[in-house]
PDB file as gemmi writes it, atoms N, CA and C in Angstrom:
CRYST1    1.000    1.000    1.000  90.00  90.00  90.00 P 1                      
ATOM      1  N   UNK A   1       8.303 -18.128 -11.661  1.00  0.00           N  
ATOM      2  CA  UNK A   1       8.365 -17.626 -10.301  1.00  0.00           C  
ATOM      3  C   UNK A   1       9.582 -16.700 -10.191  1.00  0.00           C  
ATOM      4  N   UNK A   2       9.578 -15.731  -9.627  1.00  0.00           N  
ATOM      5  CA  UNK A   2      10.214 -14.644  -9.421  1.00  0.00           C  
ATOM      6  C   UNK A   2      10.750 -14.093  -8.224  1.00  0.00           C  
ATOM      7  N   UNK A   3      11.986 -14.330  -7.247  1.00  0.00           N  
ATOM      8  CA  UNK A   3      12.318 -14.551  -6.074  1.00  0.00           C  
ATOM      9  C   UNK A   3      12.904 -13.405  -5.555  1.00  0.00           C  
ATOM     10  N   UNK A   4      12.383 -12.182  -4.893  1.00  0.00           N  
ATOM     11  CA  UNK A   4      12.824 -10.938  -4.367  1.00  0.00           C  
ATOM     12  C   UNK A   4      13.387 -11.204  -3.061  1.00  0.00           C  
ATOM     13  N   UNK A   5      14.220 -10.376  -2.440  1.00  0.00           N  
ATOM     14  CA  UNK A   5      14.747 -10.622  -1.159  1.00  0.00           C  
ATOM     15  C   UNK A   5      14.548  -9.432  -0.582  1.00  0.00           C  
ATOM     16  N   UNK A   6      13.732  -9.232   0.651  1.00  0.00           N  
ATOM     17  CA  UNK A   6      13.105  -8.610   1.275  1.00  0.00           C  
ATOM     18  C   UNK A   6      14.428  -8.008   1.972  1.00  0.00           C  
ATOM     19  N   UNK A   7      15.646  -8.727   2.211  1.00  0.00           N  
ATOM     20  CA  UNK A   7      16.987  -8.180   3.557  1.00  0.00           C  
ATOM     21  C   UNK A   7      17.767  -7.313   2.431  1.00  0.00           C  
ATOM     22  N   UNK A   8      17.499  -7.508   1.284  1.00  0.00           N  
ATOM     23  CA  UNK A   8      18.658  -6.479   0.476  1.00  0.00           C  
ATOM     24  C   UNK A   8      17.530  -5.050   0.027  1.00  0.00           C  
ATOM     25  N   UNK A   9      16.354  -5.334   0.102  1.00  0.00           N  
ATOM     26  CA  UNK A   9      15.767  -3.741   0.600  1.00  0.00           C  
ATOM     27  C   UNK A   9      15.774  -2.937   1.485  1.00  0.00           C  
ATOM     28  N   UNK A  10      16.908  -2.336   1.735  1.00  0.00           N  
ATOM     29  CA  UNK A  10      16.938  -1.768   2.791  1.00  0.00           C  
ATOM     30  C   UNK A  10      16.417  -0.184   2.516  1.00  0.00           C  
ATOM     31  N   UNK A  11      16.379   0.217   1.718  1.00  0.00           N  
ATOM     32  CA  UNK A  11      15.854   1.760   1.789  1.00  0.00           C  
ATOM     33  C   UNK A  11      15.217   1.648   0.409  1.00  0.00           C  
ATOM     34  N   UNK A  12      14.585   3.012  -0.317  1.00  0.00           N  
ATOM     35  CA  UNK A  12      13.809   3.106  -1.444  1.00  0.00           C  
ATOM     36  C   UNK A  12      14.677   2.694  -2.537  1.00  0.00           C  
ATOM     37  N   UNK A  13      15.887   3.264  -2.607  1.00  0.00           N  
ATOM     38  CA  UNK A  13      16.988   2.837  -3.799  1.00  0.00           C  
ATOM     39  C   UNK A  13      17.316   1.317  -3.888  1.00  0.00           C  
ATOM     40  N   UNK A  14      17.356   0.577  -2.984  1.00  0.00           N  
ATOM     41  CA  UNK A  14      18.045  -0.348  -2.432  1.00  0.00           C  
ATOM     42  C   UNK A  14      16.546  -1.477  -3.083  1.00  0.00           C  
ATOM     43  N   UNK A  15      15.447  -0.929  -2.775  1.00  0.00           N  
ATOM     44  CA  UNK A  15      14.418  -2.049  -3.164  1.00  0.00           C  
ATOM     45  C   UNK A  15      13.735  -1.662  -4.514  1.00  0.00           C  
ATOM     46  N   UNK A  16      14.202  -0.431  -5.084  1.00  0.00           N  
ATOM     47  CA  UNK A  16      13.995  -0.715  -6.715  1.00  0.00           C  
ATOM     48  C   UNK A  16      14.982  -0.837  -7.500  1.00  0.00           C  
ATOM     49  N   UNK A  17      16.188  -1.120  -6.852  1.00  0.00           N  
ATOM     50  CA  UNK A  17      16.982  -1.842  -7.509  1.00  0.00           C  
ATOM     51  C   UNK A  17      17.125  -2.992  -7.461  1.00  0.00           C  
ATOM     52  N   UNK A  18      16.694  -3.768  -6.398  1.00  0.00           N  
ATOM     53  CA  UNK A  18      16.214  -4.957  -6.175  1.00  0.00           C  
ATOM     54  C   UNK A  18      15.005  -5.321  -7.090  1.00  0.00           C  
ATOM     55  N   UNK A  19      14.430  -4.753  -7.128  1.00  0.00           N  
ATOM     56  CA  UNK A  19      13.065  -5.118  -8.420  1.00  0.00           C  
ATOM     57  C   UNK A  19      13.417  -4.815  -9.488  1.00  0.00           C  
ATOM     58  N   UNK A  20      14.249  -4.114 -10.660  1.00  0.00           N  
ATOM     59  CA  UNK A  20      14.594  -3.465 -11.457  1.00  0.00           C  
ATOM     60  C   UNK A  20      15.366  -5.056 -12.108  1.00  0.00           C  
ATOM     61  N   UNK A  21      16.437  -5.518 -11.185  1.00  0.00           N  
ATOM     62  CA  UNK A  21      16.924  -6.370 -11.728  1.00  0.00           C  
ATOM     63  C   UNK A  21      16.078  -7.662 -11.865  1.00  0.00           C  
ATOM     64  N   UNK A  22      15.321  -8.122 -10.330  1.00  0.00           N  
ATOM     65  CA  UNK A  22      14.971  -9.474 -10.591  1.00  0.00           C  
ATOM     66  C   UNK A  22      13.940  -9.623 -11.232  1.00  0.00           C  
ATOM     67  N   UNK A  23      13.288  -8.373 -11.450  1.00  0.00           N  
ATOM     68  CA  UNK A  23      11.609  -8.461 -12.834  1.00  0.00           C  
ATOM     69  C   UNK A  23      12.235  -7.706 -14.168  1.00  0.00           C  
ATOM     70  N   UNK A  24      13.569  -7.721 -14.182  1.00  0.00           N  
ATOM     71  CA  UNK A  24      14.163  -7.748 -15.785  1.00  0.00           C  
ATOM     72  C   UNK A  24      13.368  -5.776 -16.290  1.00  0.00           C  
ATOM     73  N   UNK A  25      13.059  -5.152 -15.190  1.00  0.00           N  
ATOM     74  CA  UNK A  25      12.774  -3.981 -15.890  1.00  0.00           C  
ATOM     75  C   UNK A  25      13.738  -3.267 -16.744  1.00  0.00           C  
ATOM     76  N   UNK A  26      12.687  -2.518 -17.628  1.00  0.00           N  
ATOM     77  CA  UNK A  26      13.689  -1.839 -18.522  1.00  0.00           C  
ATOM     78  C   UNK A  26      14.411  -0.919 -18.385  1.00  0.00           C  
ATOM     79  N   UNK A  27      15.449  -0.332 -18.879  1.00  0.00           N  
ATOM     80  CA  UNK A  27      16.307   1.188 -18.439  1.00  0.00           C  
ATOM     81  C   UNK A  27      15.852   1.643 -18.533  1.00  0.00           C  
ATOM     82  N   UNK A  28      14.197   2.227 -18.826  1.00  0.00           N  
ATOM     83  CA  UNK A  28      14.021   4.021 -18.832  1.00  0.00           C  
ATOM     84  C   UNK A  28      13.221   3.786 -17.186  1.00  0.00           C  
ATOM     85  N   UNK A  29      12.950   2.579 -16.236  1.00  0.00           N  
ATOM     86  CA  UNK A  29      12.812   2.615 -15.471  1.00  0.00           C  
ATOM     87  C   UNK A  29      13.011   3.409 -14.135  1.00  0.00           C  
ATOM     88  N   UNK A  30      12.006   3.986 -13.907  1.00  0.00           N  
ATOM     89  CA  UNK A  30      12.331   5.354 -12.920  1.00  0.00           C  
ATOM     90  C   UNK A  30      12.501   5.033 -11.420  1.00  0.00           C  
ATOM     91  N   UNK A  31      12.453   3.975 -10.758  1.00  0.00           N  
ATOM     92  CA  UNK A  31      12.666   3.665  -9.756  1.00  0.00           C  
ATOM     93  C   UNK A  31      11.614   4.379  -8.473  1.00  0.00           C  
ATOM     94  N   UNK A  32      10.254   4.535  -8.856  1.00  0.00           N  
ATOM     95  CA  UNK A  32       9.370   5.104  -8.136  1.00  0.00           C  
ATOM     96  C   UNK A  32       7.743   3.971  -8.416  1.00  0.00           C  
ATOM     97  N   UNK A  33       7.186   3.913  -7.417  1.00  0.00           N  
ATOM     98  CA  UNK A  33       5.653   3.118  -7.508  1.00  0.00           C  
ATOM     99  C   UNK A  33       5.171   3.244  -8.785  1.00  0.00           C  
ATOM    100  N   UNK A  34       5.190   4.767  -9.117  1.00  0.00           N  
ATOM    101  CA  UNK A  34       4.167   5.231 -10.181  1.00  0.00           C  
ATOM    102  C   UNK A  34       5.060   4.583 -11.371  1.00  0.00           C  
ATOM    103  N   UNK A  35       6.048   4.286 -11.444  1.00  0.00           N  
ATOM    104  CA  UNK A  35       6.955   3.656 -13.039  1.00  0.00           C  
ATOM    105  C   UNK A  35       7.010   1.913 -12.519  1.00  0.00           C  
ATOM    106  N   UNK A  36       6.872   1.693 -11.626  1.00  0.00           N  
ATOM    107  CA  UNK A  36       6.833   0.402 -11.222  1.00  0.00           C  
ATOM    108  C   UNK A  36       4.962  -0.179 -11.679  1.00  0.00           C  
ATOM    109  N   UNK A  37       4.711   0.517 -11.640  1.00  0.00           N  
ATOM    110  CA  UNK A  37       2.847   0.007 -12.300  1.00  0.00           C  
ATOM    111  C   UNK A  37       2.949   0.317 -13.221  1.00  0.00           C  
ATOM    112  N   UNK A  38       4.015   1.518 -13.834  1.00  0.00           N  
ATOM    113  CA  UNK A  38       3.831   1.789 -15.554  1.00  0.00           C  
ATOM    114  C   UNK A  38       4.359   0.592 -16.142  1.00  0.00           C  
ATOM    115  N   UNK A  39       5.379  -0.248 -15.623  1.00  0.00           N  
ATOM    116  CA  UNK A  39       6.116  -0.938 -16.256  1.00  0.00           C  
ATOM    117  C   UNK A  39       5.349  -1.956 -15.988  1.00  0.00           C  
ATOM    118  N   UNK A  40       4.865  -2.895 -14.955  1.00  0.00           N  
ATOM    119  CA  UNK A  40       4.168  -3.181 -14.680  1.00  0.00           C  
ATOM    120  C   UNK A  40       2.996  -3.962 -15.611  1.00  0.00           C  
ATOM    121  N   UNK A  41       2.182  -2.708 -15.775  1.00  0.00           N  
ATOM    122  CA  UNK A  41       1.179  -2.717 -16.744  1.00  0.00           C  
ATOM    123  C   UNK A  41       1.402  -2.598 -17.877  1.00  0.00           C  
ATOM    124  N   UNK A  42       2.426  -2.775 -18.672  1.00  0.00           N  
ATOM    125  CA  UNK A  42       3.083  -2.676 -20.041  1.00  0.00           C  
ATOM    126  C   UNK A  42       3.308  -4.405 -20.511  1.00  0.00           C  
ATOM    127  N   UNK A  43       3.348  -5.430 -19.310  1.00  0.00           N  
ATOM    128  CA  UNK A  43       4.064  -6.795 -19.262  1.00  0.00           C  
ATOM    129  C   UNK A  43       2.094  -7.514 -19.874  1.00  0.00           C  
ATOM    130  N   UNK A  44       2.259  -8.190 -20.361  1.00  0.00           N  
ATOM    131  CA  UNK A  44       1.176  -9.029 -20.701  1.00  0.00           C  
ATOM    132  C   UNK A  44       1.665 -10.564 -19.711  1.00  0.00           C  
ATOM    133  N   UNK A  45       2.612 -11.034 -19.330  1.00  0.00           N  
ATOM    134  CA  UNK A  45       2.422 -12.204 -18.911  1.00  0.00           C  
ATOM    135  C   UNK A  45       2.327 -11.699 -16.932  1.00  0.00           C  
ATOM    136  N   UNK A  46       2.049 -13.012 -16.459  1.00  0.00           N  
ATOM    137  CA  UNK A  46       1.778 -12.391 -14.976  1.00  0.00           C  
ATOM    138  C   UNK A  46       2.711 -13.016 -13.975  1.00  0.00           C  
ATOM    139  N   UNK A  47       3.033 -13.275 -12.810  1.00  0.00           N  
ATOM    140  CA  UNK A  47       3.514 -14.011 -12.352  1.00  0.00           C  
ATOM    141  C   UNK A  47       3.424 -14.392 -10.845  1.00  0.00           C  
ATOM    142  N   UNK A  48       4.254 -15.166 -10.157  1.00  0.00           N  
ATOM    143  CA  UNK A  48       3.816 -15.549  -8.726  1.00  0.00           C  
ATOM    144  C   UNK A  48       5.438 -14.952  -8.555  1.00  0.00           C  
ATOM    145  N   UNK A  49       5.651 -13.797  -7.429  1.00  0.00           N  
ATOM    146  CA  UNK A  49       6.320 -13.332  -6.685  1.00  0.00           C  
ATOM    147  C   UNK A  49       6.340 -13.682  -5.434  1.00  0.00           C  
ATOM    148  N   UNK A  50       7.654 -14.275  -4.942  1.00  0.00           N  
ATOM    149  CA  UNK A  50       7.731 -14.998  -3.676  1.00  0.00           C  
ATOM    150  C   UNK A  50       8.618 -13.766  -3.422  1.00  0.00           C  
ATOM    151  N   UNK A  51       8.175 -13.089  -2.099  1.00  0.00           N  
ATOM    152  CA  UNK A  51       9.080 -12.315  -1.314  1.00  0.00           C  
ATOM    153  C   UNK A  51      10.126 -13.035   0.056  1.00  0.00           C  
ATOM    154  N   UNK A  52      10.929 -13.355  -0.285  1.00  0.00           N  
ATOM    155  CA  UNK A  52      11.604 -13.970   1.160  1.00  0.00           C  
ATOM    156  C   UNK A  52      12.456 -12.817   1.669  1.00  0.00           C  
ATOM    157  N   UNK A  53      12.086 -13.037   3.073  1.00  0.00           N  
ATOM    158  CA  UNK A  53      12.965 -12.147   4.589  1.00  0.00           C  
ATOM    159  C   UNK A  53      11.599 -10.906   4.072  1.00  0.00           C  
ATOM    160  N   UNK A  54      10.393 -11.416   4.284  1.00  0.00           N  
ATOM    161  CA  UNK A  54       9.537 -10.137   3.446  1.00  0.00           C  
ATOM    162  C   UNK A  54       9.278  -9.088   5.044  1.00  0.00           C  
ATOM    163  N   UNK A  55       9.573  -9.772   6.397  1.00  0.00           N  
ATOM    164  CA  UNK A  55       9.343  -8.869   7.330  1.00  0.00           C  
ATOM    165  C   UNK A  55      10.007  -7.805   7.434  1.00  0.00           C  
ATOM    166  N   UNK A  56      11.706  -8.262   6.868  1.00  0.00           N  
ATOM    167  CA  UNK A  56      13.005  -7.341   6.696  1.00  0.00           C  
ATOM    168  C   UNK A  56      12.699  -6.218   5.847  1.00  0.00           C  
ATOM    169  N   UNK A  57      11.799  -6.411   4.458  1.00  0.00           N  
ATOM    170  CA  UNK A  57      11.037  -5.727   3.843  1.00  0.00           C  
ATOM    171  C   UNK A  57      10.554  -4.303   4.649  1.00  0.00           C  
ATOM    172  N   UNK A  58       9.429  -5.256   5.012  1.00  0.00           N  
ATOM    173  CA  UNK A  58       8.323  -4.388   5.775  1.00  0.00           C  
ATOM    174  C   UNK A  58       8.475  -3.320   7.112  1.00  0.00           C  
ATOM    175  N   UNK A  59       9.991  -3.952   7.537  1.00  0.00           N  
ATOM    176  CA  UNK A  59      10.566  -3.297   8.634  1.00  0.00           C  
ATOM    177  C   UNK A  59      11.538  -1.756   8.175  1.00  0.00           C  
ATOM    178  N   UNK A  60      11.779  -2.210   7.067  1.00  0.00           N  
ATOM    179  CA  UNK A  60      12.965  -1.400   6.710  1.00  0.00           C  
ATOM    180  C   UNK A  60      12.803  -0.043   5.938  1.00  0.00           C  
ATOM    181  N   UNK A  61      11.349  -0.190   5.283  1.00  0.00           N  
ATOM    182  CA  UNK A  61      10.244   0.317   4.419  1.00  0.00           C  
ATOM    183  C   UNK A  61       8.615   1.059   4.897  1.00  0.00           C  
ATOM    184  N   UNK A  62       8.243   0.222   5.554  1.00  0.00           N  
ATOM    185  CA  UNK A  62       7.074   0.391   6.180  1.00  0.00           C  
ATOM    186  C   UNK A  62       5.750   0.439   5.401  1.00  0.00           C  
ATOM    187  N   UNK A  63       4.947   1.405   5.215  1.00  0.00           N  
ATOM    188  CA  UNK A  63       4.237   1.758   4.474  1.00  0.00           C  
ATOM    189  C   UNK A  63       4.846   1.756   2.765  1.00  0.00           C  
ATOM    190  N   UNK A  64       5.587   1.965   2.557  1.00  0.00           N  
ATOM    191  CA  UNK A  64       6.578   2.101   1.237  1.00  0.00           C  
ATOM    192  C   UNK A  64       6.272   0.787   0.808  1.00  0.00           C  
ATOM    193  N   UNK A  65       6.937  -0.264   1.274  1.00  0.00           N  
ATOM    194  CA  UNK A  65       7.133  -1.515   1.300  1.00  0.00           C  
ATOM    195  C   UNK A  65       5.863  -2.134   1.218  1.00  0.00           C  
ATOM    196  N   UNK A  66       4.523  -1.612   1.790  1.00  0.00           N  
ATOM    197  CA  UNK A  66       3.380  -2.386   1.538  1.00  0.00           C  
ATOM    198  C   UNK A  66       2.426  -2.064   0.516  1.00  0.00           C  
ATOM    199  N   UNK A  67       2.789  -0.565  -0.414  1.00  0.00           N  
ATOM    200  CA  UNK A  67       2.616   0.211  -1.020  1.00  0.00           C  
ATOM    201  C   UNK A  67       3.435  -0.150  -2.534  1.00  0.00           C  
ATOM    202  N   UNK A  68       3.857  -1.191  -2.539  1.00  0.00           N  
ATOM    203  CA  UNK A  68       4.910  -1.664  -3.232  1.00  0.00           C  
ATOM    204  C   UNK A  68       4.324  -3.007  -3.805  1.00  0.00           C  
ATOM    205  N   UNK A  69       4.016  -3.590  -2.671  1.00  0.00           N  
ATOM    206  CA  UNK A  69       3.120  -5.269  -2.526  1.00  0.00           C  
ATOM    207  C   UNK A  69       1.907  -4.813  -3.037  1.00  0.00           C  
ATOM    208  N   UNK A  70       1.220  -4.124  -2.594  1.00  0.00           N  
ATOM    209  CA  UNK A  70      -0.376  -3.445  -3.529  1.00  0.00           C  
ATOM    210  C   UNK A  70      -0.007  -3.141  -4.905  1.00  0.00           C  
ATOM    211  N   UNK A  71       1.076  -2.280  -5.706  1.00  0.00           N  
ATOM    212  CA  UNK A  71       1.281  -2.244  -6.912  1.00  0.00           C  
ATOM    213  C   UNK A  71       1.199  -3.804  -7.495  1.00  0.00           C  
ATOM    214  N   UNK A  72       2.062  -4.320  -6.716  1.00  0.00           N  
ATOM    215  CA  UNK A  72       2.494  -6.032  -7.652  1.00  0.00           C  
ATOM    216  C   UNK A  72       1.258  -6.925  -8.012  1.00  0.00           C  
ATOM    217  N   UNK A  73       0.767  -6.676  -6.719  1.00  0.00           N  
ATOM    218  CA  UNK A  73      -0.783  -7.473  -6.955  1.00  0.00           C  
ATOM    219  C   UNK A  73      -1.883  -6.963  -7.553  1.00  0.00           C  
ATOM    220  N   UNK A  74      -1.827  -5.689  -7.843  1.00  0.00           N  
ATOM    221  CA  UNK A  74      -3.217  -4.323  -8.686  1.00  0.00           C  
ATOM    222  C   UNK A  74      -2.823  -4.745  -9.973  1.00  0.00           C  
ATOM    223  N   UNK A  75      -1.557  -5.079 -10.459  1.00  0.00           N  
ATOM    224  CA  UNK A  75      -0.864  -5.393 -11.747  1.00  0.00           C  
ATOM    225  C   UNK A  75      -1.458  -7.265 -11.832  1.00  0.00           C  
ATOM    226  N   UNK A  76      -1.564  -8.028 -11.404  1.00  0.00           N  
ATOM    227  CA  UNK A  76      -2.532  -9.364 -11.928  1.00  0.00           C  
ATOM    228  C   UNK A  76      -0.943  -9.791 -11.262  1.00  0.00           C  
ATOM    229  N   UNK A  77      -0.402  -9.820 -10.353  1.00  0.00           N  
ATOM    230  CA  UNK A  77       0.984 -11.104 -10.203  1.00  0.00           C  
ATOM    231  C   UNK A  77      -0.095 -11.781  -8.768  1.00  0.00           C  
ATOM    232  N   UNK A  78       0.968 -12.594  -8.683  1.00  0.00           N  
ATOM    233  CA  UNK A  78       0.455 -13.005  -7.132  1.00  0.00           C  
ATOM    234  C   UNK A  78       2.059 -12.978  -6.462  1.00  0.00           C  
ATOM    235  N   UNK A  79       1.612 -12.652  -4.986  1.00  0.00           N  
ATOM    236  CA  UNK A  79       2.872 -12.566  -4.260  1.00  0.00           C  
ATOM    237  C   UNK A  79       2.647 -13.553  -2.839  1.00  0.00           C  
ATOM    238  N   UNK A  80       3.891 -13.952  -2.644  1.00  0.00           N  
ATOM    239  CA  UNK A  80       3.878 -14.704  -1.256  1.00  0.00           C  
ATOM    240  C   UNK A  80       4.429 -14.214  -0.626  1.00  0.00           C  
ATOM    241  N   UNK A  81       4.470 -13.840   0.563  1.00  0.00           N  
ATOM    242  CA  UNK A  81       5.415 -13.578   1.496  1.00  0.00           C  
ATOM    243  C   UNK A  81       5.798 -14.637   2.356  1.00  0.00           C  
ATOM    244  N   UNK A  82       7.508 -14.461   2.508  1.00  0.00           N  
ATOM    245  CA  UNK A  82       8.078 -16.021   3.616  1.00  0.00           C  
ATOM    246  C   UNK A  82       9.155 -15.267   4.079  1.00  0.00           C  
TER     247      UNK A  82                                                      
END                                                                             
């Protein structure tokens, strides 16, 4: 299980650096959707992503932020939001 925090995404930089670290991505990681499914889809194991403060997320982000949650789950994880 894999525990993101939705209140320390506050802008685009801010929430792929937040993912970068807590899903262990690699450095040539580009910090955009389209390298977030590349990387993504490179992982053979899958996982359950719990998003907590995920409204703080969704508030801070909008469309970005839900556009983000569709990558994680198109990639085989499962996500919760709390």
């Amino acid at each position: 299980m894999i525990v993101l925090d939705g209140s320390k995404m506050t802008d685009r930089a801010a929430l792929h650096a937040e993912l970068k670290r807590k899903l262990e991505l690699p450095d040539y990681y580009g910090g955009n959707l389209d390298a977030l499914n590349d990387c993504l889809g490179e992982r053979r194991e899958r996982a359950l992503i719990v998003v907590e403060n995920a409204n703080a997320l969704l508030e801070e982000n909008g469309d970005y932020g839900a556009a983000m949650l569709r990558v994680i789950l198109n990639n085989g994880n499962q996500v919760l939001l709390n």
